[in-house]
N, C-alpha and C positions, 0 to 999 in steps of 0.2 A: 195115362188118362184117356177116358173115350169122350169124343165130344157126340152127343145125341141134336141130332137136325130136330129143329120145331117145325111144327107142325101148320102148315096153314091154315087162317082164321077160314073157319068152313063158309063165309060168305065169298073171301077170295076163291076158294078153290071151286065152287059152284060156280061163280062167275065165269070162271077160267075155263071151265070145263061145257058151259055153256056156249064159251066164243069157240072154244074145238069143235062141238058138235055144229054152230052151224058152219066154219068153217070146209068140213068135210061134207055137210050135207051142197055145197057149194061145188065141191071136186066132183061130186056126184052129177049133180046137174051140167057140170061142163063136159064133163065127159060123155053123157048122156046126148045133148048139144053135137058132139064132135060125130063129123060124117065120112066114117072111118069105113076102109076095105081092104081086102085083102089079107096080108100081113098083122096088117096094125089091129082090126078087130079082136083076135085072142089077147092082145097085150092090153085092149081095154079095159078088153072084161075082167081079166085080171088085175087092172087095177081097180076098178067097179067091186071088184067082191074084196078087196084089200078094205080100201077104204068101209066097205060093211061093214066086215069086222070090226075095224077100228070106233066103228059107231057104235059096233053094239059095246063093246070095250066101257065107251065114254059113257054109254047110259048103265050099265051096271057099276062104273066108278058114281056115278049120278045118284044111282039110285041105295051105293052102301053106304052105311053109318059109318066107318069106318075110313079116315083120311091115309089108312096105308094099304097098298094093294094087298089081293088077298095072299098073293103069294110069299107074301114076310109074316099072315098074320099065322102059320103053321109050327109045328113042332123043331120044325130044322133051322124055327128062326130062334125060339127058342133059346134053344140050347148055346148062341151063339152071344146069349149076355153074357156079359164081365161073371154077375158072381155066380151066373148057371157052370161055367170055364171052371173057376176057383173050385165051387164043391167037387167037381170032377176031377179035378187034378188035384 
């Protein structure tokens, strides 16, 4: 038997996705804030452009119709249902 995960009510997951983004936009500004030298500046920036990413991440889960990332909506996810298995074997 497979158990299939439900899916979040899309007002929860808006929400949720909303308190990450300002949450990160937060790490942003502290970090921005931090008066950093030597050493520690590359490891800023690097997390400066981490956390970017991760934003644009949260505004493109934001801005899809779709409550599962894009990376399971593909062929290879596919193929990995019960009765996609069964025909093939």
């Amino acid at each position: 038997m497979y158990s299939v995960p439900t899916p979040a009510p899309a007002a929860e997951r808006s929400r949720w996705l909303a308190e990450l983004s300002e949450a990160l936009g937060e790490a942003q500004r502290l970090i921005a804030r931090l008066e950093l030298t030597g050493e520690q500046h590359p490891l800023a920036r690097e997390a400066h452009l981490r956390i970017e990413a991760a934003r644009y991440e949260v505004q493109s889960l934001t801005l899809s119709r779709s409550p599962q990332p894009a990376s399971q909506s593909g062929p290879e996810w596919m193929q990995s249902l019960p009765w996609a298995q069964q025909e093939a074997g």
